[in-house]
Structure formats: structure tokens, C-alpha cells
C-alpha positions as CSV (number, residue, x, y, z in Angstrom):
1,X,-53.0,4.8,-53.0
2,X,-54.0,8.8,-52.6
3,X,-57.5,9.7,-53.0
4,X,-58.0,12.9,-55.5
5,X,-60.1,15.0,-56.8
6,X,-59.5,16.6,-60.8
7,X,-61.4,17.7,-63.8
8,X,-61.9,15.5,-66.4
9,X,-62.7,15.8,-69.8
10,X,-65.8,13.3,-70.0
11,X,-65.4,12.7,-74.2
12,X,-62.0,12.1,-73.7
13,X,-62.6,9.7,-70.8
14,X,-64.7,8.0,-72.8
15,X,-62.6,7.6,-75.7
16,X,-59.8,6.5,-73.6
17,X,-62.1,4.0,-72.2
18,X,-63.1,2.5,-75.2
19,X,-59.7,2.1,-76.2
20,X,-58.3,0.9,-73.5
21,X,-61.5,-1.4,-72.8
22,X,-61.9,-0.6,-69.6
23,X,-65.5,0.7,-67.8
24,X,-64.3,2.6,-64.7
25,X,-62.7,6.0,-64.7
26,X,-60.3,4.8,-62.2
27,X,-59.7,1.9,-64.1
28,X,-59.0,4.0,-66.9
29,X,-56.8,6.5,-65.5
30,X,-54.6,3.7,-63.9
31,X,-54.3,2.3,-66.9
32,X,-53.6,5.2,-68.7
33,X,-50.7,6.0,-66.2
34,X,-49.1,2.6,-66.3
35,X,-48.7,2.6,-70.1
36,X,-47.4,6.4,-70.0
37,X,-45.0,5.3,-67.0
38,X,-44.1,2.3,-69.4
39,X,-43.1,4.3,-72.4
40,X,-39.2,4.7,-72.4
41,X,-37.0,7.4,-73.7
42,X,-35.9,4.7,-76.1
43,X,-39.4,3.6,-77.6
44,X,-40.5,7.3,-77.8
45,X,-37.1,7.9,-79.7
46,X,-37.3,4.7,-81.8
47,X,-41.0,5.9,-82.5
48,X,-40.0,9.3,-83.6
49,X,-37.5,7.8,-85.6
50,X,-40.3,5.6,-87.2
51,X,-42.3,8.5,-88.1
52,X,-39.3,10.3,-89.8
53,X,-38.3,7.6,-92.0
54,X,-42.2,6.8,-93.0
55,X,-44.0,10.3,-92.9
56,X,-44.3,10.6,-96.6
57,X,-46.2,7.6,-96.5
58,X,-48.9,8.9,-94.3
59,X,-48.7,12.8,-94.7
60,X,-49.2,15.1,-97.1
61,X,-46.8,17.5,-96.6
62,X,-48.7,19.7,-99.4
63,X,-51.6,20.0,-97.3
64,X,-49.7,20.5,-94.5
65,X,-48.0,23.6,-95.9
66,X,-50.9,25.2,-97.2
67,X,-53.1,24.9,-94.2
68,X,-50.2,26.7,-92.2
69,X,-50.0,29.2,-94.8
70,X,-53.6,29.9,-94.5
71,X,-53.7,30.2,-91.0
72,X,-55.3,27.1,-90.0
């Protein structure tokens, strides 16, 4: 194990510990790194495909469009 030294954003830590339910920051980040080492090519691709069959169901595309349009 390396010992190093980083910025981190201490809302975000936060959030990432209470989601992850852990207390440390190192036992978050650990964390945090074995579930993004976990993810596959394959789930990230089944999950985009997910999202492309079901988006209508959660997005309003409407919405979507005009906030682009207006710059937002």
C-alpha cells in the first residue's frame, strides 16, 4: 500500500461516505476504488443500454431541450 497525499473535495467525501457507509476517508476512497475497479465494460454497457431503452420514463426530454436552448 502507497502513502499519498491529494485534494479532496470534503462535501463530496462526505456524501460518498454516507453512501457507502463508511467513516474514514481512507475507508471510503478504498471503497470507492474497488467498486470503480469492479465495474466491467459489460455492466457499464448493459447500463447504458438500460438507460436508453427507459429514459422516457425518467427524463423529460422537453425540459431537457429547452434548458440547452436557453443556455443553461
Amino acid at each position: 500500500m502507497s502513502r499519498t497525499v491529494i485534494d479532496v473535495d470534503d462535501q463530496m467525501l462526505a456524501f460518498a461516505q454516507q453512501q457507502l457507509g463508511t467513516t474514514t476517508k481512507r475507508d471510503t476512497i478504498n471503497r470507492a476504488l474497488t467498486i470503480a475497479a469492479a465495474i466491467s465494460a459489460d455492466d457499464r454497457a448493459r447500463a447504458l443500454r438500460w438507460l436508453q431503452e427507459n429514459a422516457d420514463d425518467f427524463l423529460d426530454f422537453q425540459v431537457l431541450a429547452d434548458r440547452e436552448q436557453a443556455g443553461l
